[in-house]
C-alpha positions in Angstrom: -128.1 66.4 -25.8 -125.2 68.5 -23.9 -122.1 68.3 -25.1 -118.3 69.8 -24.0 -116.6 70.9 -27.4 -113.5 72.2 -28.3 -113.8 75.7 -30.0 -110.4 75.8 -31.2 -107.1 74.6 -30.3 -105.9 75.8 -26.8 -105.9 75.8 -22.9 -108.8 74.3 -20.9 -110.5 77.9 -21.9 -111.7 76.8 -24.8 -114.1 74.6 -23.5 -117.4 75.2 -24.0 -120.9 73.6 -24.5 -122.8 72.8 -27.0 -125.8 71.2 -27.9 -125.9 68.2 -30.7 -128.6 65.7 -31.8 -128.3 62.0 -29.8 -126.7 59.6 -31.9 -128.8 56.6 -33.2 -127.0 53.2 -32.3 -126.4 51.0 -35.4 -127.4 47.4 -35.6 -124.6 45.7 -32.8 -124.1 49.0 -30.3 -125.9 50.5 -27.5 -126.9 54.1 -26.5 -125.5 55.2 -23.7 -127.0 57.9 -20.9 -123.3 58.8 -19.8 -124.0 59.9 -16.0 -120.1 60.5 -15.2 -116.5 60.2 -17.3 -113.0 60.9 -16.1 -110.1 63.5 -17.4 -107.0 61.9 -18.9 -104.1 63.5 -20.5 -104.7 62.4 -24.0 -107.9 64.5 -23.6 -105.7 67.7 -22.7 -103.3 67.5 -25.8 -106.9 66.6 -27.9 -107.9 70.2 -26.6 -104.5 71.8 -27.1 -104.9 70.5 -30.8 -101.8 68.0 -31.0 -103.1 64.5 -30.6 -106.2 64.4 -33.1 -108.8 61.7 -32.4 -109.6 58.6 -33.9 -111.5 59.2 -37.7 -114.3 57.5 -36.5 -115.2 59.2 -33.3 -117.0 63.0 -32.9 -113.7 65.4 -33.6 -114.2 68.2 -31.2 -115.8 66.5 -28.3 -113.1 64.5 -26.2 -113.3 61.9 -23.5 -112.0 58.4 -23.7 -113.8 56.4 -20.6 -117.7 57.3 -19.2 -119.8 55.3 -17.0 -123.8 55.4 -17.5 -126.8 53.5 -18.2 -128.0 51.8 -21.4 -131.3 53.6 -23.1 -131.6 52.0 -26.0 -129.7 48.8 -28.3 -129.4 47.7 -31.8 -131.7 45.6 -34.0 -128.7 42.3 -33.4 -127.4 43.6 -30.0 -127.8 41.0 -27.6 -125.3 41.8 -24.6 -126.9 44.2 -22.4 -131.0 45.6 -22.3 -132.4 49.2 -21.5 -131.4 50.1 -17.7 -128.2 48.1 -17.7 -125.4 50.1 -15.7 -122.3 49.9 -17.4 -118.7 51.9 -18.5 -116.2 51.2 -21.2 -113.4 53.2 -23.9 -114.6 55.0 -26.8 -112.0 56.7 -29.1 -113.1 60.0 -28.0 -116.9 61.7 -27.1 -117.7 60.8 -23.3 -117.8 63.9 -22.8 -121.1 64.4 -23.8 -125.0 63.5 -22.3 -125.3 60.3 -24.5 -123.2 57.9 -27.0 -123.2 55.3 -28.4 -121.0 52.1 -28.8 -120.4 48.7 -30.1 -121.5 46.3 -27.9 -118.7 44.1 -27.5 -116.3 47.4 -26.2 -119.0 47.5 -23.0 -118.5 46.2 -19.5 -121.1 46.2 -17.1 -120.3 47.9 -14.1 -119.1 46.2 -10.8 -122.1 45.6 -8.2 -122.5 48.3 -5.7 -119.7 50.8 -7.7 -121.5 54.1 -8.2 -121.1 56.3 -11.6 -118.3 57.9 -10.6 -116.0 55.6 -9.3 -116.8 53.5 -12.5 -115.9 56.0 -14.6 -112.2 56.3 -13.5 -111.7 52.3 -13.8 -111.7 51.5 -17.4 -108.9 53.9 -18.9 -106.6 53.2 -16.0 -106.8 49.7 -15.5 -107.3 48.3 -18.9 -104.2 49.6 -19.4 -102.2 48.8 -16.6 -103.5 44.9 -16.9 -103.4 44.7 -21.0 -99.5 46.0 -21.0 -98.4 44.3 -17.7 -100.4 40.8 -17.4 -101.2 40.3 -21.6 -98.5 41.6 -22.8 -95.5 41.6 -20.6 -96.8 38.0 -19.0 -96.6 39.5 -15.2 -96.2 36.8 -12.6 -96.7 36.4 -8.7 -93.3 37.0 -6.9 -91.7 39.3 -9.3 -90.8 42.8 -9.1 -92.6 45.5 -10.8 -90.9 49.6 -11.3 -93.6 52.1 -11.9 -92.9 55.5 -12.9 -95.4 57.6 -12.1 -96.9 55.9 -9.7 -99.6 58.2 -8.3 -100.9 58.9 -11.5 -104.6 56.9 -12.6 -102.6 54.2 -14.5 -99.7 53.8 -12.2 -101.9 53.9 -9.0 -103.9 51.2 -10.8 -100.7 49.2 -11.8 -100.1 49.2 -8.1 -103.4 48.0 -7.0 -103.1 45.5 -9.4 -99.8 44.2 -8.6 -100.9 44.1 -4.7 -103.6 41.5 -5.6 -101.6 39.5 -7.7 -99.0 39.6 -5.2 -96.3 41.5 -7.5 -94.2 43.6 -5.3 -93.8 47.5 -6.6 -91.0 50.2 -6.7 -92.5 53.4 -7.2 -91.1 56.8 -9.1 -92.5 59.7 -9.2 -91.7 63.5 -8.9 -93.8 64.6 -6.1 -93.2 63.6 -2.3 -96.3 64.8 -1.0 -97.9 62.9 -3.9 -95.4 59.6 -3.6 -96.2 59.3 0.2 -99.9 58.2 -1.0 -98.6 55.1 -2.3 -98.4 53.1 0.5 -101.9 52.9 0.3 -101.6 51.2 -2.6 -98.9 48.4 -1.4 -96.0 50.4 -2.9 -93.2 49.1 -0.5 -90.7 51.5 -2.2 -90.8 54.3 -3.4 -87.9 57.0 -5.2 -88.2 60.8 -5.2 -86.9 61.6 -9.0 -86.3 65.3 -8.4 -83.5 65.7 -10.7 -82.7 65.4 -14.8 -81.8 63.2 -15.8 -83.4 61.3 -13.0 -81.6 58.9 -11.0 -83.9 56.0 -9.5 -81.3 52.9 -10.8 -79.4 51.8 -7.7 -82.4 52.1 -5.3 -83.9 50.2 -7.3 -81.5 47.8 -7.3 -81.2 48.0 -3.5 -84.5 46.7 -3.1 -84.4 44.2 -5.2 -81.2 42.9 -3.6 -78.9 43.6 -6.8 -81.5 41.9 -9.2 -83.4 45.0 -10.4 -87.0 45.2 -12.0 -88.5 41.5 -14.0 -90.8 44.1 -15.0 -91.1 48.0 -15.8 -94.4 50.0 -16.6 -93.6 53.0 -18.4 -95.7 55.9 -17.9 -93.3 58.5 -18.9 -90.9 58.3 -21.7 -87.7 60.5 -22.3 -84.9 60.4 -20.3 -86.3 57.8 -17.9 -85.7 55.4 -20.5 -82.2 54.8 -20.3 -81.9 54.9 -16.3 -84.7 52.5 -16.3 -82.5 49.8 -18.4 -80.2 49.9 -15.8 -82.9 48.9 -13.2 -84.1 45.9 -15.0 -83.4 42.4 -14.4 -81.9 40.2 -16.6 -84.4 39.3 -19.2 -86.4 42.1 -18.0 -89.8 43.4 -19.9 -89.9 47.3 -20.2 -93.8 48.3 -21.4 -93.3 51.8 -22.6 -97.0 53.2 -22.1 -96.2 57.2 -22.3 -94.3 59.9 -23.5 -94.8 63.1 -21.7 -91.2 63.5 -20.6 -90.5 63.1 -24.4 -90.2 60.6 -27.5 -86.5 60.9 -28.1 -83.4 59.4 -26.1 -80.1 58.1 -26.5 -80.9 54.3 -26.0 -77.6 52.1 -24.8 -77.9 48.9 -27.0 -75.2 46.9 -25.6 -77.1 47.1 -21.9 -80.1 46.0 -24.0 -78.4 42.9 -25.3 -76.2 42.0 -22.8 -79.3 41.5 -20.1 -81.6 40.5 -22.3 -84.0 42.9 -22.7 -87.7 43.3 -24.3 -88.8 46.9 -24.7 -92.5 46.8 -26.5 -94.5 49.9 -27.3 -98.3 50.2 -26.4 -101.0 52.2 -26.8 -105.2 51.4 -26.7 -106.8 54.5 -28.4 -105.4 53.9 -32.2 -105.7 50.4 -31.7 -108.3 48.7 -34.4 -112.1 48.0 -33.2 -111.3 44.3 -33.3 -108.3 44.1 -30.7 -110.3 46.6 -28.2 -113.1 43.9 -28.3 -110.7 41.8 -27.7 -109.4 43.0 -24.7 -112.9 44.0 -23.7 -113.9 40.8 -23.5 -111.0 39.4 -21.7 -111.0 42.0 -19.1 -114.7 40.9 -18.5 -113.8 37.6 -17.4 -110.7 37.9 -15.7 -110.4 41.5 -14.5 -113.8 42.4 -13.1 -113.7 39.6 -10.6 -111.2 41.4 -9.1 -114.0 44.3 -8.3 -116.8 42.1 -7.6 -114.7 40.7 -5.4 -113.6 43.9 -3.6 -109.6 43.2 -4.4 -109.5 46.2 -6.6 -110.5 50.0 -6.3 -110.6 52.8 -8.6 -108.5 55.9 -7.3 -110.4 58.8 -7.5 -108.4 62.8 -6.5 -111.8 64.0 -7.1 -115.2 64.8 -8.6 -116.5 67.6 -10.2 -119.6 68.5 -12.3 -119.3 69.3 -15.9 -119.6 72.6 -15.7 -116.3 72.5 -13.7 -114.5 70.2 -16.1 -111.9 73.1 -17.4 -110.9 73.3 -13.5 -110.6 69.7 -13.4 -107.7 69.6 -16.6 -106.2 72.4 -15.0 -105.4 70.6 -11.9 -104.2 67.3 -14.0 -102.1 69.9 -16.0 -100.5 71.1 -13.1 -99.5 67.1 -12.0 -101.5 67.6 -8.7 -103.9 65.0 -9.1 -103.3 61.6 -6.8 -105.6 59.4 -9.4 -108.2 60.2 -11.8 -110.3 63.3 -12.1 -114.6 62.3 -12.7 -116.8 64.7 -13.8 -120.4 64.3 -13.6 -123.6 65.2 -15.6 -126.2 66.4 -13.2 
């Protein structure tokens, strides 16, 4: 089978493929034909040689989410049968022709979706829905700040806010990019041009002095601080990224006086038993959402794999409205 490998530590230019034996599935998992996967950024600092996989994944072949058809299943594998269409997470290697997986960390694919739409739901929305409805106990009515919101995970927060009828205030750093999320039921959105950036009293504004029940994360740094001021009394901050930084001056006393929860997340390092978890609970209560036609994957675009450096160049450059899919031929 084909593979895309990192040669060495670097820019998208190190990319290159390679060919490798098909894995065998063990007794619970299923081999995978993967037909399409999607770009994220943990895959881009995996190349650039600063976020290393998971111990148990292939080392030097990255890609966290695919979407394919099952070829073959284990001796006590009972889930899905040879020709079943279906996606999922893997700690890394999607970005290759076939893999394989325990069954209990597969979805099947929404009726109708093709490859390459599929491919761009499960990273995004697994983890907009585990940190904002499992973890931070989202309800209907309440207010929802976003940062980033045209990125894959904050377009999905968005789309998933919409049907649960959550209302959003959007950040992000683009305008051309930020105008996009109306189309997702963003009813506000802030242009954070400057650093620090300053998003606190509009969001306030439009929550008529209450601020944000709930805040979704995406960057980190020195959003952190301005975003305490935008929450609500008893507010839930899900801090789901870092690429604006890990380190900030954090003001306690704001923290204690409203009440606040701040709780770190992450799904990749996460052990095989709590991703089943969530697998499983996104099967029941998140794919009806699709079936039903209430959600969407956002996709900026699809490439074939032999165009896949172009693709993580574009994501690198934060021009990308949604995911990236690349697809095997």
């Amino acid at each position: 089978m084909k593979v895309m490998r990192i040669t060495q530590p670097g820019g998208p230019e190190v990319l290159a493929f390679d060919e490798r034996p098909e894995p065998t599935p063990g007794p619970n998992d299923v081999q995978v034909r993967v037909r399409a996967s999607a770009l994220n950024r943990a895959d881009l600092l995996q190349v650039r040689g600063v976020y290393p996989p998971p111990p148990d994944v292939p080392q030097d072949v990255p890609g966290l989410e695919y979407a394919g058809e099952v070829v073959a299943v284990g001796p006590r594998a009972r889930k899905f049968k040879v020709g079943d269409r279906v996606m999922g997470l893997v700690g890394g290697g999607a970005w290759s022709e076939v893999l394989t997986t325990h069954e209990r960390e597969v979805l099947r694919m929404p009726a109708g979706m093709d490859f390459a739409d599929a491919a761009a739901l499960p990273e995004a929305y697994l983890t907009a829905w585990d940190a904002l409805v499992l973890q931070a106990d989202l309800r209907a009515g309440e207010t929802v700040l976003v940062h980033a919101v045209a990125s894959g995970v904050g377009a999905a927060a968005a789309l998933l806010c919409r049907a649960m009828g959550v209302r959003v205030v959007g950040t992000g750093r683009n305008a051309e990019k930020l105008a996009r999320a109306s189309e997702w039921g963003v009813g506000t959105t802030v242009l954070c041009a400057s650093s620090p950036p300053v998003f606190a009293d509009a969001v306030l504004e439009a929550t008529e002095g209450r601020g944000a029940d709930v805040c979704l994360d995406l960057v980190g740094g020195n959003y952190l601080p301005e975003s305490l001021k935008a929450m609500a009394p008893r507010g839930r901050l899900m801090q789901v990224g870092s690429v604006a930084g890990t380190r900030v001056d954090l003001d306690l006393g704001l923290v204690m006086r409203k009440r606040l929860r701040i709780t770190g997340t992450v799904l990749r390092s996460r052990q095989a038993e709590e991703k089943m978890a969530l697998t499983q609970a996104a099967e029941r209560q998140l794919l009806p959402l699709f079936d039903s036609g209430a959600l969407k994957p956002v996709v900026d675009e699809v490439l074939p794999m032999a165009e896949l450096r172009s693709g993580l160049e574009r994501m690198a450059g934060n021009t990308t409205v949604g995911k990236v899919v690349v697809r095997w031929a």
